[in-house]
N, C-alpha and C positions, 0 to 999 in steps of 0.2 A: 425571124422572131418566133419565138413558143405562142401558139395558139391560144386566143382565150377567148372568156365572156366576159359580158359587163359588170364592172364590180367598183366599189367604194372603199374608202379606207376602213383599212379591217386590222388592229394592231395588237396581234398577239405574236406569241414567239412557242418554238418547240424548244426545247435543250438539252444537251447535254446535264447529267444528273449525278451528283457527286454526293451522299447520302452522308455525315457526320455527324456521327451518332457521342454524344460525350457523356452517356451513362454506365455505370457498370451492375450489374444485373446479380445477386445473392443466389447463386445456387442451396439447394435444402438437403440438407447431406443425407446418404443413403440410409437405409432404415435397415437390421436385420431382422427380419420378423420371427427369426427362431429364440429370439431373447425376447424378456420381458421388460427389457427399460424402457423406460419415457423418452422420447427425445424433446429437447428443448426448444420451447418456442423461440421463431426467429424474431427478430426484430423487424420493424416496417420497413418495406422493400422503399430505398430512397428511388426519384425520379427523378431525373432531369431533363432540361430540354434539349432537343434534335433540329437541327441545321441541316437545309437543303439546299444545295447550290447548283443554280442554274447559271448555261452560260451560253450567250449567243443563239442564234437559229442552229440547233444540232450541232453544237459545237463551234461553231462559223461566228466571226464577227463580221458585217456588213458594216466600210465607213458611213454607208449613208445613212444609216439608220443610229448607227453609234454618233453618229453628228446630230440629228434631230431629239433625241435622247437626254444628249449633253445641254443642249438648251433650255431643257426641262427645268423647273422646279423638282425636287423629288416624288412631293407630294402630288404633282402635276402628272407624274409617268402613270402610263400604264402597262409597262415593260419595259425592261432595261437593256444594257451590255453585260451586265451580271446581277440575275437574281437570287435571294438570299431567304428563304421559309424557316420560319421558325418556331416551332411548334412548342409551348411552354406546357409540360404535363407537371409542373410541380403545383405548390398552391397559393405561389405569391405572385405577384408582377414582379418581373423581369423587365429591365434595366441593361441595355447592351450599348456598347459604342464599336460600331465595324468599320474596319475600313479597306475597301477594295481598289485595287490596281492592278494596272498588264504591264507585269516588268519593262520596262527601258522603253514600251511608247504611249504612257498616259502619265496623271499626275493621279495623286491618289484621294480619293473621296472617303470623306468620313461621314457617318449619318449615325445619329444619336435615337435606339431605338424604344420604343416601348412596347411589350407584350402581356397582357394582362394573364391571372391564372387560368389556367385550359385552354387558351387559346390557340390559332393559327394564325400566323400573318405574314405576307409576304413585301419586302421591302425591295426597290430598285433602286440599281445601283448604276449610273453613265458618268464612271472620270474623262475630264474630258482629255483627248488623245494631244499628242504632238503632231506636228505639222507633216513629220516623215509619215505617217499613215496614210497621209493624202497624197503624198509620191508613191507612194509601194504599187507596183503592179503589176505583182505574181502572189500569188496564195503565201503563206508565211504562218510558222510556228511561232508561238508566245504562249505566257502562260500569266494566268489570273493569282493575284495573292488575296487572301483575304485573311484577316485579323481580327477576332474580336476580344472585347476585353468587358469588363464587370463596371457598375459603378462605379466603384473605385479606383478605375484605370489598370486592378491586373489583367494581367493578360492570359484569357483563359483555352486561347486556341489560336491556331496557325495552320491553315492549309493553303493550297494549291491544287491548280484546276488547269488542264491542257486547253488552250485554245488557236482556233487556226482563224487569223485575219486575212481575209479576201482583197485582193484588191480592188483602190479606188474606184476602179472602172466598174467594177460589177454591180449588178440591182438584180434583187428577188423580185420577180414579178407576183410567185405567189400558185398555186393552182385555178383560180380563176380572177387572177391579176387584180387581185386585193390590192395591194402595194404598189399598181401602177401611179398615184398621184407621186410617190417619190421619186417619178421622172423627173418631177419640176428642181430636184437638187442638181438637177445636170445642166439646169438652165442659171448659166452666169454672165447676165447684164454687165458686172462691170470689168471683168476678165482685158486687160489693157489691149490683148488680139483681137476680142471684137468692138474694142471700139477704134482699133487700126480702122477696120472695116468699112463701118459707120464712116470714117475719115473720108476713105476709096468712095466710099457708095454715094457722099453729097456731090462728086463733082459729074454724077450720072442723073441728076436730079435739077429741075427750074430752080434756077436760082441758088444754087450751089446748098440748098437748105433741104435738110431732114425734120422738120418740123412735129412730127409725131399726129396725135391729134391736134386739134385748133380750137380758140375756143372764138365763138362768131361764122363757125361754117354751118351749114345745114348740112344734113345727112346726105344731100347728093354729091355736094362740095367734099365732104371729108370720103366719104367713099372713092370720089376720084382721086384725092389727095395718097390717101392709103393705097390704092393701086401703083401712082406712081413712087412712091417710095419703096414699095415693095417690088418690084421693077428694079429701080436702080442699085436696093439692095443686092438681089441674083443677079447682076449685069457685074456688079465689083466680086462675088465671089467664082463668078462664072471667070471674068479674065485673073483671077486670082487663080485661077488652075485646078478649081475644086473638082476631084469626080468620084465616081462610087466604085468603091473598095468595099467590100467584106470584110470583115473581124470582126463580128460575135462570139468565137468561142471563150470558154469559160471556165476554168477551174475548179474542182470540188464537187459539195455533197448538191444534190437538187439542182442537176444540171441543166433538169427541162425546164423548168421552170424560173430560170436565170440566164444571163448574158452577161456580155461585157461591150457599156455604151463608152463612146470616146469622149470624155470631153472636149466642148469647143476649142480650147486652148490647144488638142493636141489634131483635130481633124484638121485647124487653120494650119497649125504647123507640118503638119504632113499631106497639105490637100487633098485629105483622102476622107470620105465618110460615107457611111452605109445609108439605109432608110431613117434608122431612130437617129444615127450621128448628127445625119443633116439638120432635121427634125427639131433636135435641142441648140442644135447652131442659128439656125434661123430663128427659134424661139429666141435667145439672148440677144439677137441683135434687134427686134423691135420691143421685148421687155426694156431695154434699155432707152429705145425713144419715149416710151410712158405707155406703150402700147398695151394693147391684151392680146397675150397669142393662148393656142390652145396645140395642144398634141392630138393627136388621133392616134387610136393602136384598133387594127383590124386585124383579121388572122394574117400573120407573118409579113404585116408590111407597118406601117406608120406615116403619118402625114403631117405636116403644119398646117395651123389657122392662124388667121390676126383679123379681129374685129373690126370692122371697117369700119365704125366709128364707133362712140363711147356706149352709146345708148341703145346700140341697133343689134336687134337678133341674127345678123347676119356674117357672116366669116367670108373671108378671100384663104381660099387652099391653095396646097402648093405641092410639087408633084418634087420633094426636094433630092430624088436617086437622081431626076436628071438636069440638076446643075451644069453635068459637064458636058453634056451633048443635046440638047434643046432650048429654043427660046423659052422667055418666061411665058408665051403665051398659050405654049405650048404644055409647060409645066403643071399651069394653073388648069388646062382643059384638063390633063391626064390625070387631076386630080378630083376631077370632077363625077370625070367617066370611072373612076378605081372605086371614088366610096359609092357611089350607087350599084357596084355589083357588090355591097354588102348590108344585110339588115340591120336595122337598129341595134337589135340585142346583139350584134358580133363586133360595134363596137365600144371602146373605153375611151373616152373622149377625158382628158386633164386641163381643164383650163386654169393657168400658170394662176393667178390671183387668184383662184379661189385656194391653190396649195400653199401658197403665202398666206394668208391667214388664218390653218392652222398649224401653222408655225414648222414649212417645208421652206425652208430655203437654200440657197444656195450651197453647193459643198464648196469648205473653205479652200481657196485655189492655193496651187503649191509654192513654197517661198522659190522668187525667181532671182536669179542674180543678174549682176547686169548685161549678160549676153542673152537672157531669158530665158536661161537653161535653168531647169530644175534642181535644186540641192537638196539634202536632208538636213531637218532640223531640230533642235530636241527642246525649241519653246515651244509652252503652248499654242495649238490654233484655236482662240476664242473668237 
């Protein structure tokens, strides 16, 4: 994993810059100055407004971010999948209806704008994508259309804008992993794979029961409880065949600063996951009991947490690379002994509920057929 420091959501975007200019400018005809004619006064130079379109992180769409986006109200974003500046130098309010889409994998948004005289104002724009976006996972050309039209509904411009969608799997961590809370979209509770799991895990567990937290334990009782669940959880993915594989690599611009994390759906399917794979896999399967888990990112590694009970400042870690060749007890030391050779400030701690609340959730999983193989779709993912 790329290096970092401790950082908070930080939601801005760079982009690509697509300048459309719709005025035409009076040139003032040559003057001879060896005659003595007047030349004639020009008329007032008219002015119109200039449209600025921005698109994606440097060109780049991130689903996961294009998903959090899409949840937005508009007036709720504070960055888009395609932003739209519109600068009115005339001397009236402006009155725009635009409408932006990425040919053949989104549906198209329209927002009703207003820009007062001399103004600047920048609108976003997140249609939300089809479901094949959330399959896709290789890098991919598309392109943005955008429309606008006058009060009146003419239509007074038509462009296009190159853009390259990244896949599913990848997350911008950021230069000092701003955007790590948007790990928590990798975390899917209700993914039908892990709660296969869940399934495996209670017959490792007293009483054939995953209980989550309890309500009537005291803090020693659910502490112990939470151990043992978490236990039985790595005991079912441990004979489940799970071990550590590599694949991080990543396609595109801002390569250090990004990866590519597996979703759970595809680590369970291929028993294979790295530090963060695991990480998010073990997150989902106790977000799913009601738990509170937490990620950990230190330089180049990552850890699980799950609260040992509701109320308590305390985590159970987990050392989740060695699933495939260590006890749990072991796991849980190794993760003991890994964050204390790190300082405070070298880590990024995410805890899942606090990125659910403001409004990280889960990335929409891919429509499955009934072998549970992946297909492409071209309804919406809402």
């Amino acid at each position: 994993m790329p290096t970092q420091n401790s950082g908070r959501i930080v939601l801005g975007t760079a982009a690509l810059v697509l300048l459309v200019a719709v005025s035409s400018v009076i040139a003032a005809p040559p003057v001879d100055s060896s005659k003595s004619t007047v030349t004639p006064a020009l008329k007032a130079r008219t002015t119109e407004p200039t449209y600025q379109i921005k698109v994606g992180l440097d060109g780049e769409v991130y689903p996961v971010f294009a998903n959090y986006a899409s949840l937005q109200q508009p007036d709720d974003r504070s960055w888009g999948t395609v932003d739209i500046s519109i600068a009115n130098s005339t001397a009236n309010r402006l009155e725009n209806h635009i409408a932006v889409q990425i040919l053949g994998w989104s549906d198209e948004e329209i927002q009703t704008v207003d820009v007062e005289a001399g103004a600047v104002h920048t609108f976003f724009f997140a249609p939300t994508f089809y479901s094949r976006l959330y399959n896709n996972r290789e890098i991919t050309a598309a392109t943005a259309l955008i429309k606008v039209r006058d009060a009146r509904g003419q239509l007074l411009f038509t462009r296009t804008a190159p853009v390259r969608l990244r896949s599913a799997d990848d997350i911008y961590w950021g230069p000092k992993f701003e955007y790590a809370p948007f790990i928590a979209s990798w975390v899917t509770p209700h993914d039908s794979m892990v709660e296969k799991v869940l399934s495996r895990a209670k017959e490792f567990a007293p009483g054939r029961r995953l209980p989550g937290y309890e309500e009537g334990r005291n803090a020693a009782q659910q502490e112990l409880s939470t151990l043992v669940q978490a236990r039985a959880i790595y005991r079912a993915l441990q004979e489940s065949g799970v071990s550590y594989v590599k694949s991080s690599m990543a396609f595109g611009r801002n390569a250090d600063v990004s990866e590519r994390v597996r979703m759970p759906r595809e680590s369970l399917h291929q028993i294979s996951a790295n530090c963060i794979d695991g990480a998010v896999m073990y997150a989902s399967l106790f977000e799913n009991l009601g738990m509170q888990p937490e990620i950990v990112l230190v330089p180049h590694h990552a850890y699980v947490g799950v609260r040992v009970a509701p109320e308590s400042d305390k985590y159970l870690y987990i050392e989740t690379a060695l699933t495939g060749r260590a006890s749990f007890y072991e796991a849980v030391r190794a993760a003991a002994v890994g964050m204390r050779h790190h300082r405070a400030a070298q880590e990024v701690r995410v805890p899942i509920a606090e990125a659910r609340e403001v409004g990280i959730y889960p990335m929409p999983l891919a429509v499955q057929t009934a072998l549970g193989n992946t297909h492409p779709s071209l309804s919406p993912a809402h």
